[in-house]
C-alpha positions in Angstrom: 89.4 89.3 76.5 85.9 89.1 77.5 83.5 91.6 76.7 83.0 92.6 80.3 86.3 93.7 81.0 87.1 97.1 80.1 89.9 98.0 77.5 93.1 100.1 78.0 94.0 103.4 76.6 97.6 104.8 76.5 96.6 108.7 76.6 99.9 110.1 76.9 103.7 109.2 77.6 106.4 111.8 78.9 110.1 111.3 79.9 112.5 113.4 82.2 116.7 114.0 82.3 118.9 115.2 84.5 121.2 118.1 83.2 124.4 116.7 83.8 126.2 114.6 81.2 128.7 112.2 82.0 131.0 110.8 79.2 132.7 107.6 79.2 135.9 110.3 79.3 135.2 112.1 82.2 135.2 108.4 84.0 139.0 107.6 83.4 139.0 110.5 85.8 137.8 108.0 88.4 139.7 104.6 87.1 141.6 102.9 84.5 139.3 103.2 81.2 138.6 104.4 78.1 136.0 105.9 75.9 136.8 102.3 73.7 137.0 99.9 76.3 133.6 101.0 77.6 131.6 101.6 74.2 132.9 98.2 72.8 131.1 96.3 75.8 128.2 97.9 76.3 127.4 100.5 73.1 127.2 103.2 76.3 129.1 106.7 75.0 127.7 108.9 77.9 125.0 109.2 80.9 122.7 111.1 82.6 123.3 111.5 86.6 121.6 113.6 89.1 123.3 116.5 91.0 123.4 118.1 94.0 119.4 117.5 95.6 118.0 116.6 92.6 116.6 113.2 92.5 114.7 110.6 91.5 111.4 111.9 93.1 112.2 115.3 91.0 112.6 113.8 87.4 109.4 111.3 88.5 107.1 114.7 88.8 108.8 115.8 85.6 108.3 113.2 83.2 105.0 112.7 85.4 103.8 116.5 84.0 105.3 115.8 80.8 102.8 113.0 80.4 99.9 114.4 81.8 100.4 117.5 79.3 100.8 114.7 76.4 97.6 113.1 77.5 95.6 116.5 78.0 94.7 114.9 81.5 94.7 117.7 84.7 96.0 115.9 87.6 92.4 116.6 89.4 91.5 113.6 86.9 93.8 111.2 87.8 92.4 108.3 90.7 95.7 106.1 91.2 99.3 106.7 91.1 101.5 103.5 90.7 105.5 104.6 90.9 108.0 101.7 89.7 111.8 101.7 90.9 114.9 100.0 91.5 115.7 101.8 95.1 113.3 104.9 95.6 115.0 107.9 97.9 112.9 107.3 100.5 111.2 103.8 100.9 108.9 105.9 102.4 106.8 108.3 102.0 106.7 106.6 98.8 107.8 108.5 95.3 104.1 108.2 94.2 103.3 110.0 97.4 105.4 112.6 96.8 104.3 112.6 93.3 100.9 113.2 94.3 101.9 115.6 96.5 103.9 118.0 93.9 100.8 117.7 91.4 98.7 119.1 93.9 96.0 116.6 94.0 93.8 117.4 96.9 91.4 114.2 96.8 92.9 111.3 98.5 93.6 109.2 95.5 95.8 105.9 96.5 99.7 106.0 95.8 102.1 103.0 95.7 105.4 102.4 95.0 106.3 98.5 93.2 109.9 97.3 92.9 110.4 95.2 90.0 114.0 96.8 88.8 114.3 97.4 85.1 111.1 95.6 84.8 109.4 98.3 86.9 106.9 99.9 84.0 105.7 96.5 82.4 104.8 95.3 86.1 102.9 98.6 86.5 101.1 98.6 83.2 100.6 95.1 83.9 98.7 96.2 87.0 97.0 98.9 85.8 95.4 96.9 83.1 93.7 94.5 86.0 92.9 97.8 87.4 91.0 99.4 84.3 89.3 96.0 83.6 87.8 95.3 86.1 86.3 99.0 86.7 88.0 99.5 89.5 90.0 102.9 88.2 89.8 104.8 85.5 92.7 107.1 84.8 96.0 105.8 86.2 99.4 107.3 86.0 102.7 105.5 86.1 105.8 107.2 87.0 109.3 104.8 86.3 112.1 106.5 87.7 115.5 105.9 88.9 118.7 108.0 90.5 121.0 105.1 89.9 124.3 107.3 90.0 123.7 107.6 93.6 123.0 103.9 94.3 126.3 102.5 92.2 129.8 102.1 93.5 131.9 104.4 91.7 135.1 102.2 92.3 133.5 99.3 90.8 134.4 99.8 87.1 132.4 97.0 86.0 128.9 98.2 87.6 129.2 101.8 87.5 129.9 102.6 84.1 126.3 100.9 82.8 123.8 103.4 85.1 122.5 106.5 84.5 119.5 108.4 85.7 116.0 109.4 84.0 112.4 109.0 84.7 109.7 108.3 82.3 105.7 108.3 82.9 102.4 106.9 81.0 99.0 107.8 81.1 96.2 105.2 80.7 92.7 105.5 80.9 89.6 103.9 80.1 89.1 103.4 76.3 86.5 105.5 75.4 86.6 103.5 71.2 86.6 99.7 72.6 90.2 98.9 71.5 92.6 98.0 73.5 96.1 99.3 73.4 97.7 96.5 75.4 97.6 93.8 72.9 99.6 91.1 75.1 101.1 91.7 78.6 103.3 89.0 80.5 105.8 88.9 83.6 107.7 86.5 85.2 110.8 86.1 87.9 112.6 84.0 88.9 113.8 84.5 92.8 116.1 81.2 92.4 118.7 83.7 90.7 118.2 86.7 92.2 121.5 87.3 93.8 122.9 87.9 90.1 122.0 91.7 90.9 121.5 93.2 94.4 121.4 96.3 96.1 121.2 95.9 100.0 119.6 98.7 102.3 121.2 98.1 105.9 120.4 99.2 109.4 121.8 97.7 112.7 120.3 95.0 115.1 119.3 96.6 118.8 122.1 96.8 120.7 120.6 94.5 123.0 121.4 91.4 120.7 124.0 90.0 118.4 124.8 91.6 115.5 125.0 90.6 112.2 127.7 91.4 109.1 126.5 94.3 107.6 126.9 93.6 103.2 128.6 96.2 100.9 127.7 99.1 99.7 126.3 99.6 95.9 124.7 97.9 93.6 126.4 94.5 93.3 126.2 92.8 89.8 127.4 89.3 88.2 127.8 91.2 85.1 128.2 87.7 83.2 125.9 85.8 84.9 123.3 88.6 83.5 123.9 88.3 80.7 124.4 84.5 80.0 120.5 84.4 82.0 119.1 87.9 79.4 120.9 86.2 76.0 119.4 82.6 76.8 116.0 83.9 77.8 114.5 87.1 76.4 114.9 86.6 72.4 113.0 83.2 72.8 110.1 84.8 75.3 109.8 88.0 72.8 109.2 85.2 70.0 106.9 83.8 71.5 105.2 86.9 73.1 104.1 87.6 69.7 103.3 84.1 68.6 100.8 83.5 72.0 99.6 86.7 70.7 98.7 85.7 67.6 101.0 87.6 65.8 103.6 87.7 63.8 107.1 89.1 64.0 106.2 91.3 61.1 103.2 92.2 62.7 105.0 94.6 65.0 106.5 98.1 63.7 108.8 98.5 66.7 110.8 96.5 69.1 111.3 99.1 72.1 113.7 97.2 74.5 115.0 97.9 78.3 118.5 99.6 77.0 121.1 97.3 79.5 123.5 96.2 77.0 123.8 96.7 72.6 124.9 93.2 72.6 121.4 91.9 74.5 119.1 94.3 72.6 120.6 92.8 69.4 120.2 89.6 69.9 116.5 89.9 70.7 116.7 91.9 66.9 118.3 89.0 65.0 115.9 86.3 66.5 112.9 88.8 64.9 114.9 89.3 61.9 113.9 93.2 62.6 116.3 96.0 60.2 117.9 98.9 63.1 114.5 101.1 61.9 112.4 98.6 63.6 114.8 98.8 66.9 114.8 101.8 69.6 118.2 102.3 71.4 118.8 105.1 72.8 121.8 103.5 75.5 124.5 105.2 73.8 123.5 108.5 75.4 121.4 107.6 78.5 123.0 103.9 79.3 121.1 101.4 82.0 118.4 103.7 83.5 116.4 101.2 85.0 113.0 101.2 85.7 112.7 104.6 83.3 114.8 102.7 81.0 111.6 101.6 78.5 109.0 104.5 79.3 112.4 107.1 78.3 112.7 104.9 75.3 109.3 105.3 74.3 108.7 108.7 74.9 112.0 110.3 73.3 111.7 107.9 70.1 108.1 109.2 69.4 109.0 112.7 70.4 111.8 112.7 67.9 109.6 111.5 64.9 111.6 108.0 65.2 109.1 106.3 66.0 106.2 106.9 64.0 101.9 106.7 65.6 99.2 104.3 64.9 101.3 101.5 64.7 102.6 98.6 67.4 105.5 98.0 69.2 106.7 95.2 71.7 108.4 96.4 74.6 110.0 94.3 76.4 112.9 94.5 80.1 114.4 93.0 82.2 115.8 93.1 85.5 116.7 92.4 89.6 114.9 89.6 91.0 115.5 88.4 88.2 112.1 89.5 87.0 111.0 90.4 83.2 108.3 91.1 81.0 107.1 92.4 77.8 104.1 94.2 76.3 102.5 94.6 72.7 101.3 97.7 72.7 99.6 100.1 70.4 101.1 103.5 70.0 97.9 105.9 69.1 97.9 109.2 67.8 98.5 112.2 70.1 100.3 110.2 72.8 103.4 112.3 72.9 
C-alpha cells in the first residue's frame, strides 16, 4: 500500500436475530425429515426466521445500532451507508435508505444497496476500503442482512432447510494509528455458473405484447453443483489468500468462514491444518444466513469471548453469481 492511501479501521461490529427459532423438528411438520437426516448433511440443528412484519430492513437497523454502540460512533458521524443482500424487501427504497432513515440522520449522506449473495460483506468492505483510501469517506457503515425464510420454498426440502435469517453490521473508519486492519482483500465471480443458485423477481410484459413464461417461485439451488464448485475452489483461494499476503497459515488466529455447509467450512480447515479453536461455526444454530452470514459470525464469536482481540482472522464466503471473496483482517480491541 502506498503511503498516500489512507488505512482502514474496523471500529465496531454488531449482529441482530430474529426471535423465532426453528428446529430441524418443527420442519417434519412441513415434509418427510428428520432432526438426523438434516444435521448429517449440513451440521444445521435449528434457524432463525422472521415473523409476522419483521424483516430484513428491521434486524439491518438492529445489528446496524449494535455496531454503532460497539464503535462509540453517533450516527450524525457516519457519511456513507453501503447495505449488502441476497434479495432486499424492497429493491427500492433501498435497505440502506431505510437504514438511514431509522438512525435519524438528517444530513444527506449517500445510501446503496450491493447484491453479491453470501459474499455481500466482503464486497462491501472491499468497497469501503477504495472508499477510505482514497479520502473520499471517512466513517462508513455496512449493514449485511437477509430474511431468507421468506424468499425460500418451503416445499423444497432440499433448499429450505439450509436458510435462516440475521443481519450483522461493521463500522470502519479512518485509522487514526496508521495500521491497517484489512491486511488482504480479494473478490471474484464467475457469471459463467451462475444459474447454480437463483432467485427470480417477476413482473408481467404490457399487455400490449407477447408474453413471456414467468420462472418459479423461491430460491432455486443445484445443491451439488455448489458444492462440487465451493469444495474445488475456496480451500485453495484461502491458501493462497494468505500466501499473496505474505503470510502464513499460522500467521492467522482465526478462520471466520460464510456458515453454508460443515462439510465446506471443514474442508477449507484441513487444507490450513487449523484445530476447531482456530474455526468459527456458528451454522448449527443460525444455518445459511447469507449476506449476514460472516458479519453474525464475527460479531457473536467475539461477543462470546470465542474469539479473542488483537489478533487476525481470514474471513472468507461465498455465494450467488457465483461470486466469493475473502479478507485478512485484524480484530482490534474494543470492536464488540
Amino acid at each position: 500500500m502506498g503511503n498516500n492511501l489512507i488505512p482502514l479501521k474496523i471500529a465496531g461490529v454488531g449482529y441482530s436475530l430474529p426471535d423465532t427459532v426453528i428446529t430441524n423438528d418443527d420442519l417434519t411438520k412441513l415434509y418427510d425429515t428428520s432432526d438426523e437426516w438434516i444435521y448429517t448433511r449440513t451440521g444445521i440443528k435449528e434457524r432463525r426466521v422472521v415473523s409476522g412484519e419483521q424483516n430484513a430492513v428491521d434486524l439491518g437497523f438492529e445489528a446496524a445500532k449494535n455496531a454503532l454502540e460497539k464503535a462509540n460512533i453517533k450516527p450524525e458521524q457516519i457519511d456513507l451507508i453501503i447495505a449488502a443482500s441476497s434479495a432486499p424487501p424492497d429493491l427500492y427504497p433501498a435497505i440502506a435508505c431505510h437504514i438511514q432513515a431509522r438512525l435519524g440522520i438528517s444530513s444527506q449522506v449517500p445510501a446503496f444497496d450491493i447484491t453479491a449473495a453470501c459474499t455481500g460483506l466482503i464486497y462491501a468492505l472491499s468497497i469501503a476500503k477504495a472508499y477510505i483510501a482514497s479520502g473520499m469517506y471517512k466513517t462508513i457503515l455496512l449493514v449485511a442482512t437477509d430474511n431468507n425464510s421468506r424468499l425460500v420454498n418451503w416445499e423444497d426440502r432440499a433448499t429450505s432447510i439450509l436458510f435462516g435469517d440475521a443481519a450483522g453490521a461493521m463500522v470502519v473508519t479512518a485509522s487514526d494509528d496508521g495500521v491497517d486492519d484489512v491486511i488482504a482483500i480479494d473478490i471474484k465471480s464467475d457469471g459463467s455458473i451462475g444459474d447454480l443458485i437463483e432467485l427470480s423477481f417477476d413482473g408481467k410484459n404490457c399487455p400490449l405484447v407477447e408474453q413471456y413464461e414467468p420462472k418459479p417461485k423461491g430460491i432455486r439451488m443445484n445443491g451439488k453443483g455448489v458444492y462440487a464448485f465451493v469444495a474445488k475452489i475456496l480451500p485453495h483461494y484461502v491458501e493462497n489468500l494468505i500466501t499473496n499476503a505474505g503470510m502464513k497459515a499460522e500467521d492467522i488466529d482465526y478462520l471466520i468462514p460464510h456458515q453454508a455447509n460443515i462439510r465446506i467450512i471443514q474442508a477449507v480447515q484441513e487444507r490450513l491444518g487449523y484445530s476447531d479453536d482456530k474455526v468459527v461455526t456458528n451454522i448449527k444454530y443460525y444455518g445459511n444466513t447469507s449476506a449476514a452470514s460472516i458479519p453474525l459470525a464475527l460479531a457473536e464469536s467475539v461477543e462470546k469471548g470465542k474469539v479473542k482481540l488483537g489478533t487476525t482472522a481470514v474471513l472468507c464466503g461465498f455465494g450467488a453469481g457465483m461470486t466469493w471473496g475473502g479478507a485478512i483482517v485484524r480484530l482490534r480491541e474494543g470492536i464488540c
